[in-house]
PyMOL Python script that loads the backbone (N, CA, C, O; Angstrom):
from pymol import cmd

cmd.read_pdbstr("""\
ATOM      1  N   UNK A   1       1.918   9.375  -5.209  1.00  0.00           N
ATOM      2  CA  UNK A   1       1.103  10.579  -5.282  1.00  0.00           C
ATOM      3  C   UNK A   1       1.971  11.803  -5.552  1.00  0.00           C
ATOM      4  O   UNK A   1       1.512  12.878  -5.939  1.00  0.00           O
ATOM      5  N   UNK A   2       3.297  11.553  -5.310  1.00  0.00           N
ATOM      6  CA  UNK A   2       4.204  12.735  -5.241  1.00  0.00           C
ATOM      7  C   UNK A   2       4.348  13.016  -7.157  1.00  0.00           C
ATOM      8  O   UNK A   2       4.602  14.127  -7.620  1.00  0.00           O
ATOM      9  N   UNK A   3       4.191  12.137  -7.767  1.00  0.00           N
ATOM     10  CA  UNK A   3       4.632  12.170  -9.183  1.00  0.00           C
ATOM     11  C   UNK A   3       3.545  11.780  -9.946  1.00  0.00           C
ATOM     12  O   UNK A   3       3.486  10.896 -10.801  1.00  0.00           O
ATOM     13  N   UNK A   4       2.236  12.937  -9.327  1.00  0.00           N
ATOM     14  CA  UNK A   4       0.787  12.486  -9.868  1.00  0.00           C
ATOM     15  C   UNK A   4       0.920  13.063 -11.516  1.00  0.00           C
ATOM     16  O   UNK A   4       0.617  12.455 -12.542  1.00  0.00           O
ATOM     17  N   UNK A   5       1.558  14.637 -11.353  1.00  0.00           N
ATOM     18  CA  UNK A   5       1.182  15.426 -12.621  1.00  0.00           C
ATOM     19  C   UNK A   5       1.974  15.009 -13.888  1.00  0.00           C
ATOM     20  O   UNK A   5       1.584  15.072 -15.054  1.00  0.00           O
ATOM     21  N   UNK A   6       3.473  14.457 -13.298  1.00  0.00           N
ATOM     22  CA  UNK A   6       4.097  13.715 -14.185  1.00  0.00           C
ATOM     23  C   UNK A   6       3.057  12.456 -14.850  1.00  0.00           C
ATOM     24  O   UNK A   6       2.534  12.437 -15.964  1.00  0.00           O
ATOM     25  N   UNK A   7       2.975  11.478 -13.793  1.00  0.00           N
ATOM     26  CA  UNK A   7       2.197  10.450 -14.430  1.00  0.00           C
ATOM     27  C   UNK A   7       1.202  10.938 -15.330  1.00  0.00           C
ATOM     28  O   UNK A   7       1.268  10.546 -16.495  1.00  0.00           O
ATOM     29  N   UNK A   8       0.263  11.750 -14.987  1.00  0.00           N
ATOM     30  CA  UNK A   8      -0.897  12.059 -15.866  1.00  0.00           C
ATOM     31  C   UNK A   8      -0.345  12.546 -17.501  1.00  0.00           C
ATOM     32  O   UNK A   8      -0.626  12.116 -18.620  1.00  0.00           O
ATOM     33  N   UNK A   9       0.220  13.228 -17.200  1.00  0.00           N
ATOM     34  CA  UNK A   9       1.063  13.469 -18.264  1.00  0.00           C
ATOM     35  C   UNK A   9       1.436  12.627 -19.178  1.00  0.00           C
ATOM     36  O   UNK A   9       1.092  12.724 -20.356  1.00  0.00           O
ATOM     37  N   UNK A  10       2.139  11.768 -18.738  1.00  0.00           N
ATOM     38  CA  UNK A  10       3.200  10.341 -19.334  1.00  0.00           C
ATOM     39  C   UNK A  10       1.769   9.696 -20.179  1.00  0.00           C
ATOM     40  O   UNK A  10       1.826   9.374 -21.366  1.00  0.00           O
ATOM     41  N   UNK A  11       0.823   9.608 -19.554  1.00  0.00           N
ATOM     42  CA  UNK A  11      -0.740   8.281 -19.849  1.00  0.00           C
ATOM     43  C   UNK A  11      -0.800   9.635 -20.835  1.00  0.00           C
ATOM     44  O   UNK A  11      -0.289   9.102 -21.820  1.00  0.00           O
ATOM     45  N   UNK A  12      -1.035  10.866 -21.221  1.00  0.00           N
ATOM     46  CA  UNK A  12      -1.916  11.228 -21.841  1.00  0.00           C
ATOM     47  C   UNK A  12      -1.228  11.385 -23.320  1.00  0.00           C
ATOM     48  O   UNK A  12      -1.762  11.233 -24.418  1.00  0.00           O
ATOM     49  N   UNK A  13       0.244  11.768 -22.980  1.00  0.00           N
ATOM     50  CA  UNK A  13       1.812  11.890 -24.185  1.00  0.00           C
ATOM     51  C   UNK A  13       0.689  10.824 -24.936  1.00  0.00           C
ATOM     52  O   UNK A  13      -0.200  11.064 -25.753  1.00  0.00           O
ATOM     53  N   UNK A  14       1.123   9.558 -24.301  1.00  0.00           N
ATOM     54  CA  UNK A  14       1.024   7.813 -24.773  1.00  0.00           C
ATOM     55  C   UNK A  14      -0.542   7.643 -25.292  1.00  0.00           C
ATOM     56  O   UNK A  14      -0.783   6.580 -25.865  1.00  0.00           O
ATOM     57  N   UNK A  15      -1.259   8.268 -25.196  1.00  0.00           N
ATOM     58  CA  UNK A  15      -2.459   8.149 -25.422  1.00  0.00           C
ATOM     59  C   UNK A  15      -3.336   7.064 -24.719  1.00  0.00           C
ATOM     60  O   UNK A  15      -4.307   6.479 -25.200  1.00  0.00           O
ATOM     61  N   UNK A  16      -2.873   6.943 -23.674  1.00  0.00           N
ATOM     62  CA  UNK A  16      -3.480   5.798 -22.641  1.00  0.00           C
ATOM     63  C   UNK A  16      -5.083   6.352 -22.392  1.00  0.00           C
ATOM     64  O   UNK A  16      -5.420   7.335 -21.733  1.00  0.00           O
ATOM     65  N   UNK A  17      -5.856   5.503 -23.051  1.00  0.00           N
ATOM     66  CA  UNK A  17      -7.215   5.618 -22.631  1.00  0.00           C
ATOM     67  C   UNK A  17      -7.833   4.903 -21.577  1.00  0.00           C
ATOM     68  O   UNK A  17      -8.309   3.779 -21.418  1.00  0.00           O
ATOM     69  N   UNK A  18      -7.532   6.752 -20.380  1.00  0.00           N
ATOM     70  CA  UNK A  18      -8.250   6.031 -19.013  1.00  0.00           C
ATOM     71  C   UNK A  18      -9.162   7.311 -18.655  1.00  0.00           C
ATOM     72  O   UNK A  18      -8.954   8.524 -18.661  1.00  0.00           O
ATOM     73  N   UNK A  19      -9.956   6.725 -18.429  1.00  0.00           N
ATOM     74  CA  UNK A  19     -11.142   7.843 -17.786  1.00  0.00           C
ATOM     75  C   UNK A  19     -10.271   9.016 -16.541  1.00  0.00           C
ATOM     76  O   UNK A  19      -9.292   8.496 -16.005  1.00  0.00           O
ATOM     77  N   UNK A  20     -10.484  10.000 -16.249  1.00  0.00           N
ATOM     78  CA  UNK A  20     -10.253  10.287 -14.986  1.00  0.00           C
ATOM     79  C   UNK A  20     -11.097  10.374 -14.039  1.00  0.00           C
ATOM     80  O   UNK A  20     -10.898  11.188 -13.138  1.00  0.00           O
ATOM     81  N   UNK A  21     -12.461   9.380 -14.041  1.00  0.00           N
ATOM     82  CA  UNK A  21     -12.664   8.605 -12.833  1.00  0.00           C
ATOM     83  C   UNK A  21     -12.015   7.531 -12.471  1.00  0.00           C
ATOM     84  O   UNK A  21     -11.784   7.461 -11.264  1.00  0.00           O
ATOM     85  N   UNK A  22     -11.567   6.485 -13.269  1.00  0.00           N
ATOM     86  CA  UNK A  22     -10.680   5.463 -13.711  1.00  0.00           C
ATOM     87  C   UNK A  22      -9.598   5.794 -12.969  1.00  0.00           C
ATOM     88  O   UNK A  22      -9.158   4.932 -12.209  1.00  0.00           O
ATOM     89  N   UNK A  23      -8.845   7.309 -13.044  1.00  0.00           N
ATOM     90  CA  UNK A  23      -7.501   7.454 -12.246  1.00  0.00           C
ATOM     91  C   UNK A  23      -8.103   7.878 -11.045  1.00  0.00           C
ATOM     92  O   UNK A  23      -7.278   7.900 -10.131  1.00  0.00           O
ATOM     93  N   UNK A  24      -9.097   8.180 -10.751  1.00  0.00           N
ATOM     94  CA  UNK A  24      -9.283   9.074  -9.200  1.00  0.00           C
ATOM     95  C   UNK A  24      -9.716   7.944  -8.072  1.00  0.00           C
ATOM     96  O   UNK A  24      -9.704   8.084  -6.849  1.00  0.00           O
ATOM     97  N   UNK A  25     -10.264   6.290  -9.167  1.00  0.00           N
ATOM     98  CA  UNK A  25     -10.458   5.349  -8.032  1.00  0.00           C
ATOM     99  C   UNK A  25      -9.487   4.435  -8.082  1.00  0.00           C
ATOM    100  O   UNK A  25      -9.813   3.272  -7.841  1.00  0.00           O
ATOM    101  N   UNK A  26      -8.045   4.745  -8.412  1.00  0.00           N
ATOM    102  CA  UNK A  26      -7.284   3.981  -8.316  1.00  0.00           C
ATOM    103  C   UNK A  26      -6.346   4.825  -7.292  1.00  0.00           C
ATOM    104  O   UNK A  26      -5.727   4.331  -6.350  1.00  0.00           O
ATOM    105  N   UNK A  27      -6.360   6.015  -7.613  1.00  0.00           N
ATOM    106  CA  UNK A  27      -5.579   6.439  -6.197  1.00  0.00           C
ATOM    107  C   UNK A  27      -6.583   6.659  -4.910  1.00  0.00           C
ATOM    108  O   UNK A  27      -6.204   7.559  -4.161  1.00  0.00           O
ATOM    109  N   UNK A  28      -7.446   6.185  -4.637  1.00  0.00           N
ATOM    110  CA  UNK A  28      -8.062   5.995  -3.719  1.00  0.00           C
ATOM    111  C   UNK A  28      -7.570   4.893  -3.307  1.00  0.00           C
ATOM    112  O   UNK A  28      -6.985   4.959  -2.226  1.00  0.00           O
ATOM    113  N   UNK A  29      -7.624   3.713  -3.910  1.00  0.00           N
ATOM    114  CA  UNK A  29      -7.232   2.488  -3.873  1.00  0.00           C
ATOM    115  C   UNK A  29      -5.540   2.455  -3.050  1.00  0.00           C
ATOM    116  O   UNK A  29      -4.868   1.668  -2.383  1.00  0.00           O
ATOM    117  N   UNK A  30      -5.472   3.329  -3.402  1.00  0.00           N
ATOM    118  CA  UNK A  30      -3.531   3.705  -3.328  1.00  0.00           C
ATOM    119  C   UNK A  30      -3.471   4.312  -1.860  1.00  0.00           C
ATOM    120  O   UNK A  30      -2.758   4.104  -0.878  1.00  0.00           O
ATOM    121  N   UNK A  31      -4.457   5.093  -2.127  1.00  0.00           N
ATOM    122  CA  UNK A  31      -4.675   5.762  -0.290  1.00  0.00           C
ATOM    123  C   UNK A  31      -4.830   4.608   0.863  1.00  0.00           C
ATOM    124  O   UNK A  31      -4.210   4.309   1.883  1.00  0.00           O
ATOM    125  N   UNK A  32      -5.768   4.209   0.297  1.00  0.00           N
ATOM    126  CA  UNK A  32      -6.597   3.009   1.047  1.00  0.00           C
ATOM    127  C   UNK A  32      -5.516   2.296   1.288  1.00  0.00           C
ATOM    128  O   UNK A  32      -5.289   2.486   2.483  1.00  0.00           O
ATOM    129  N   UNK A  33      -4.600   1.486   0.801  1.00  0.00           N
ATOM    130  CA  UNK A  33      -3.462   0.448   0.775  1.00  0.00           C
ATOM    131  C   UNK A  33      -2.670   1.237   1.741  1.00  0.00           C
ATOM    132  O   UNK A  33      -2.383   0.725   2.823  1.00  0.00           O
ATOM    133  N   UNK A  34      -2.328   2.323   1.478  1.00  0.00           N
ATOM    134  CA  UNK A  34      -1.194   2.975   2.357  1.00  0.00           C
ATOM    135  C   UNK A  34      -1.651   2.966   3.761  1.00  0.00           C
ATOM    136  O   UNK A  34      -0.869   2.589   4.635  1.00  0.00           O
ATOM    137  N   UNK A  35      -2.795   3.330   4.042  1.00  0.00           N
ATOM    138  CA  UNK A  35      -3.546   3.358   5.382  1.00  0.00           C
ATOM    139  C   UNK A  35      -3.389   1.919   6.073  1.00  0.00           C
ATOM    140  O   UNK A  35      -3.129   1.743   7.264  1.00  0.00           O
ATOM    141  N   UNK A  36      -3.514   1.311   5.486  1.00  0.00           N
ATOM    142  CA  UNK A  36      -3.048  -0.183   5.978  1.00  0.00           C
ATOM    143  C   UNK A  36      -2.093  -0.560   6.319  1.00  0.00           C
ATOM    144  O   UNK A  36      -1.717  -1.111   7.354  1.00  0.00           O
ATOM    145  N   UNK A  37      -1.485  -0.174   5.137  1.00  0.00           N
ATOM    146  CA  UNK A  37       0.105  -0.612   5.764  1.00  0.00           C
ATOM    147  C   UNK A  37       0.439   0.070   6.822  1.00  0.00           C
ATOM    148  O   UNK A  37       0.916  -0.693   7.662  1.00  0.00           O
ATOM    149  N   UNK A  38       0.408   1.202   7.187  1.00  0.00           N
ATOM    150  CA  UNK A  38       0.838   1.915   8.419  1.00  0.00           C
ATOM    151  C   UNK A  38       0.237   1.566   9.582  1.00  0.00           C
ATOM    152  O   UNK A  38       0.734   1.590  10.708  1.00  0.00           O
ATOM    153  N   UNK A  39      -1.206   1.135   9.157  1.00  0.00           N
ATOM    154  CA  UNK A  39      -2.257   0.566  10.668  1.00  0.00           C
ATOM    155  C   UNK A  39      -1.477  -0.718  10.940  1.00  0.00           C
ATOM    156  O   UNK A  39      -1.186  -0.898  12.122  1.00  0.00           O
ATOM    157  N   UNK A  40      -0.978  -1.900   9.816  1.00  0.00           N
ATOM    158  CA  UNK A  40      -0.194  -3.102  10.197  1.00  0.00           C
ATOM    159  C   UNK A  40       1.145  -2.575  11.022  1.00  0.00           C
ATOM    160  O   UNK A  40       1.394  -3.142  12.086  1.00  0.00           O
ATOM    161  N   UNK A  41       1.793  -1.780  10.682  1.00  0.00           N
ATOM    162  CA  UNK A  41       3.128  -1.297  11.270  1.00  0.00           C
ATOM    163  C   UNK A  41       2.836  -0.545  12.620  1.00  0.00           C
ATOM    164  O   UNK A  41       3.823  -0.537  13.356  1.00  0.00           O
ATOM    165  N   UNK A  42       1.780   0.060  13.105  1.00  0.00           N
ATOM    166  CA  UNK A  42       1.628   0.515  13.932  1.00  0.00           C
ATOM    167  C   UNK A  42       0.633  -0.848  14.929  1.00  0.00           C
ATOM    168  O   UNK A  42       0.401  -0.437  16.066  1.00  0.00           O
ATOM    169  N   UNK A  43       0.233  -1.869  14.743  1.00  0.00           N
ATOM    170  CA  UNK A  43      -0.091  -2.572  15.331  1.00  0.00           C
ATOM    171  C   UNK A  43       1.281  -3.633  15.689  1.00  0.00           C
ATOM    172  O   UNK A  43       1.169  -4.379  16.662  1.00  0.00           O
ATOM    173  N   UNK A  44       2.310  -3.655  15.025  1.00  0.00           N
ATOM    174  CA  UNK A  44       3.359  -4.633  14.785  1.00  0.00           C
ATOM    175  C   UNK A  44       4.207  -4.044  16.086  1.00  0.00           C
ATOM    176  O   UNK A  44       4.793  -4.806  16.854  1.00  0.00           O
ATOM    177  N   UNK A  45       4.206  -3.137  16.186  1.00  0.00           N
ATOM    178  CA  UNK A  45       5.347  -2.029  16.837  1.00  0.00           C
ATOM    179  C   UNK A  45       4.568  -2.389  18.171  1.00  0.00           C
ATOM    180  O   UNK A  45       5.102  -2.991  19.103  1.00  0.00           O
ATOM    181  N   UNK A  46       3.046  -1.892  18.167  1.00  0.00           N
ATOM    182  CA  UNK A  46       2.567  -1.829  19.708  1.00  0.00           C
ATOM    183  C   UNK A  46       2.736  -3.601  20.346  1.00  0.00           C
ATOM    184  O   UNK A  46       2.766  -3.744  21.568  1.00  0.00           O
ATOM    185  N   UNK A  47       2.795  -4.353  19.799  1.00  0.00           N
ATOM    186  CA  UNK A  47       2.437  -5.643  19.816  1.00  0.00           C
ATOM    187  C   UNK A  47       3.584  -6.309  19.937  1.00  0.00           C
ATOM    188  O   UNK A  47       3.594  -7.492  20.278  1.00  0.00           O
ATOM    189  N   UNK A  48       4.993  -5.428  19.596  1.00  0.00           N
ATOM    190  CA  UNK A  48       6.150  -5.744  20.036  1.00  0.00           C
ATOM    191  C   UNK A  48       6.602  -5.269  21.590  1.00  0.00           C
ATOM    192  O   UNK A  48       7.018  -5.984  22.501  1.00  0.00           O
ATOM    193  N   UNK A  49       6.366  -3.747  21.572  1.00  0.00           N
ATOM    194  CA  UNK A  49       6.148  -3.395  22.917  1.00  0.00           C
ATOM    195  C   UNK A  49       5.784  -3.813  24.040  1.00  0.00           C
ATOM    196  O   UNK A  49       6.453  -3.642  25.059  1.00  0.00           O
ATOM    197  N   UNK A  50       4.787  -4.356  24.005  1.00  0.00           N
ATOM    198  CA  UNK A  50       4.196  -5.740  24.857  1.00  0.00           C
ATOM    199  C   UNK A  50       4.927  -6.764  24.853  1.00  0.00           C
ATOM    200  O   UNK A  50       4.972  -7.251  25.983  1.00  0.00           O
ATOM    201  N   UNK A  51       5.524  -7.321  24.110  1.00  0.00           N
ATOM    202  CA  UNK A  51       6.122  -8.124  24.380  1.00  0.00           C
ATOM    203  C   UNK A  51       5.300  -9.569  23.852  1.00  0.00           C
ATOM    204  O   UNK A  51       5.470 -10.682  24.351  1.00  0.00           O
ATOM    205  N   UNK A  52       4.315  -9.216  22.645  1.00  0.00           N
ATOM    206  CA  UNK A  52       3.256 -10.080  22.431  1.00  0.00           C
ATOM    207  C   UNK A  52       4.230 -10.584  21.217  1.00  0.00           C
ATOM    208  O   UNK A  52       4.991 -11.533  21.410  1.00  0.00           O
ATOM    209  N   UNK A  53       4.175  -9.913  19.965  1.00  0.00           N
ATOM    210  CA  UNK A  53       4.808 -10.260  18.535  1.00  0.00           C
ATOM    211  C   UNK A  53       3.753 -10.718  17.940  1.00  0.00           C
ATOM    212  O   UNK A  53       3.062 -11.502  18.589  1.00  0.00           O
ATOM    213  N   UNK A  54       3.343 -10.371  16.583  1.00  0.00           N
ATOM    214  CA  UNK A  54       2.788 -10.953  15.920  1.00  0.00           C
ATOM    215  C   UNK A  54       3.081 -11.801  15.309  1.00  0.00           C
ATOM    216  O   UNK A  54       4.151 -11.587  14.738  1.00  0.00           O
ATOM    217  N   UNK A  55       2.407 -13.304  14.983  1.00  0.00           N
ATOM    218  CA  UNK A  55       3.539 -14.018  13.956  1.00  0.00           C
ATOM    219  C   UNK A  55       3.477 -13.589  12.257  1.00  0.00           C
ATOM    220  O   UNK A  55       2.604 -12.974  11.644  1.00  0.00           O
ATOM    221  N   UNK A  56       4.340 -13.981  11.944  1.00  0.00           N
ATOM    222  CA  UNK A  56       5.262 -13.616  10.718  1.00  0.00           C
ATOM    223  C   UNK A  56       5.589 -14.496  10.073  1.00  0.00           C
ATOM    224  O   UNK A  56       5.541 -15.636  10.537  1.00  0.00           O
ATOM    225  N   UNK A  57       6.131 -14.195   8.493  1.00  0.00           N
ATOM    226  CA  UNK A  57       5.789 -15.467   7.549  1.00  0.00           C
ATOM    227  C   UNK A  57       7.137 -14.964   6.593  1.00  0.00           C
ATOM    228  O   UNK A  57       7.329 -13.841   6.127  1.00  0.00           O
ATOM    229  N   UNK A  58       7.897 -16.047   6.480  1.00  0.00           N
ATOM    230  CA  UNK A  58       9.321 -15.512   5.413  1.00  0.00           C
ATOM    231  C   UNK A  58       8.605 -15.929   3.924  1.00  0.00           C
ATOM    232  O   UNK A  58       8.115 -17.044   3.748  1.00  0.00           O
ATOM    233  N   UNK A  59       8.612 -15.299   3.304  1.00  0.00           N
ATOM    234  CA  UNK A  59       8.373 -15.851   1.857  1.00  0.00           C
ATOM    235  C   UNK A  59       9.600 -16.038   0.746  1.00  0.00           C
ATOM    236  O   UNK A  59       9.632 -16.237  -0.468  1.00  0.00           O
ATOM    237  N   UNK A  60      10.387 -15.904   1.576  1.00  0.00           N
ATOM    238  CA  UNK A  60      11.906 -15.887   0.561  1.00  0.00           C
ATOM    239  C   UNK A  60      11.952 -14.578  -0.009  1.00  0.00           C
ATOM    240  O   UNK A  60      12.771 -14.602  -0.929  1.00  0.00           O
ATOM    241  N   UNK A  61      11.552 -13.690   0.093  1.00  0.00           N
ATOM    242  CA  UNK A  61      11.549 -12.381  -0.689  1.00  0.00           C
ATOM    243  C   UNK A  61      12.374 -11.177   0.712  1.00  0.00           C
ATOM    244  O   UNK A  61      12.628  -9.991   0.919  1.00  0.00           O
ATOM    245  N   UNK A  62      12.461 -12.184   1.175  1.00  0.00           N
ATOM    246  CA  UNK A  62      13.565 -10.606   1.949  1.00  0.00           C
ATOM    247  C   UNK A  62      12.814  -9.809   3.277  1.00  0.00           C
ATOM    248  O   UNK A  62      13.268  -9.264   4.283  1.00  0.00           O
ATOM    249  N   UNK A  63      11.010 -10.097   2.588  1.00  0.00           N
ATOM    250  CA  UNK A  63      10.410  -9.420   2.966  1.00  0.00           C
ATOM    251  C   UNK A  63       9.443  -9.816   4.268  1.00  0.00           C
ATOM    252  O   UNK A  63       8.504 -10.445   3.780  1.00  0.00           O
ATOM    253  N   UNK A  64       9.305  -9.743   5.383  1.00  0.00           N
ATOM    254  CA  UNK A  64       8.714 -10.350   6.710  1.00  0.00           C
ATOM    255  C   UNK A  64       6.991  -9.266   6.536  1.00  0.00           C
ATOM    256  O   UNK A  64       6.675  -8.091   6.349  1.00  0.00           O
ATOM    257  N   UNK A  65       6.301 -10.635   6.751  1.00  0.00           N
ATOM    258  CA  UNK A  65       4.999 -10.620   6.266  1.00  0.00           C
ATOM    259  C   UNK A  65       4.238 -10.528   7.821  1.00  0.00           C
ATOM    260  O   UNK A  65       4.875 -11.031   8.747  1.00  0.00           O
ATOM    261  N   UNK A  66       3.121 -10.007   8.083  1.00  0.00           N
ATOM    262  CA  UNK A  66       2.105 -10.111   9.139  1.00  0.00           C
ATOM    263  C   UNK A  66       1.042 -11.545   9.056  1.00  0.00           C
ATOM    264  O   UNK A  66       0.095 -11.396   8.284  1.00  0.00           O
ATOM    265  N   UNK A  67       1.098 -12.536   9.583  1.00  0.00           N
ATOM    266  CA  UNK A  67      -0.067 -13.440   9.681  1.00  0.00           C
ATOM    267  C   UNK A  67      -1.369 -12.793  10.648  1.00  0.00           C
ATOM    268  O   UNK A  67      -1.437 -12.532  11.850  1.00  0.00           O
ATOM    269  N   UNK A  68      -2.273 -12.680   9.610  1.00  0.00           N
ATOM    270  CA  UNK A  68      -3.487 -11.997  10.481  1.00  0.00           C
ATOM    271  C   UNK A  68      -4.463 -13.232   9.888  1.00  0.00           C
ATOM    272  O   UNK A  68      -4.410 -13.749   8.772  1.00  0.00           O
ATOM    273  N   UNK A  69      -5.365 -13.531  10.997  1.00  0.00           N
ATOM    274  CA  UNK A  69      -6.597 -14.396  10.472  1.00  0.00           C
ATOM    275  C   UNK A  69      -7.590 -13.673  10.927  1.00  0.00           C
ATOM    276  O   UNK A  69      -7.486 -12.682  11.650  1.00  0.00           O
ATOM    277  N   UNK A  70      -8.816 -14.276  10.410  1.00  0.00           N
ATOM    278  CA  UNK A  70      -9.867 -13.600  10.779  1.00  0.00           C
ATOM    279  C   UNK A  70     -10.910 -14.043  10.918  1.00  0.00           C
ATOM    280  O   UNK A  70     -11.845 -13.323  11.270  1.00  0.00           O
TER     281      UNK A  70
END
""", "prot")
cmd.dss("prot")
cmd.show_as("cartoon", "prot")
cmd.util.cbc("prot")
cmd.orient("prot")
């Protein structure tokens, strides 16, 4: 979001045909994702605190994953 006016810019140079409803529900989308991730990290943290842990999933990517079911 920090490098919105650039981006818009860059799509319009290029002639990228996108609506700007097209861009306004994709950074929603972008909002939305971010909100998550921080609600997972802030549930991960409290859930460590306790002394509970959530389990977790290596995918070979470096990257430690949340197992949530539902």
């Amino acid at each position: 979001m920090e490098h919105r006016a650039q981006l818009l810019e860059a799509l319009d140079r290029d002639g990228a045909p996108l609506h700007p409803r097209d861009i306004h529900l994709l950074e929603n989308e972008i909002r939305r994702a971010h909100q998550y991730m921080e609600q997972a990290e802030r549930l991960r943290a409290a859930s460590q605190s306790r002394g509970d842990g959530l389990p977790e999933y290596d995918d070979g990517s470096g990257s430690r994953h949340l197992v949530i079911c539902y």
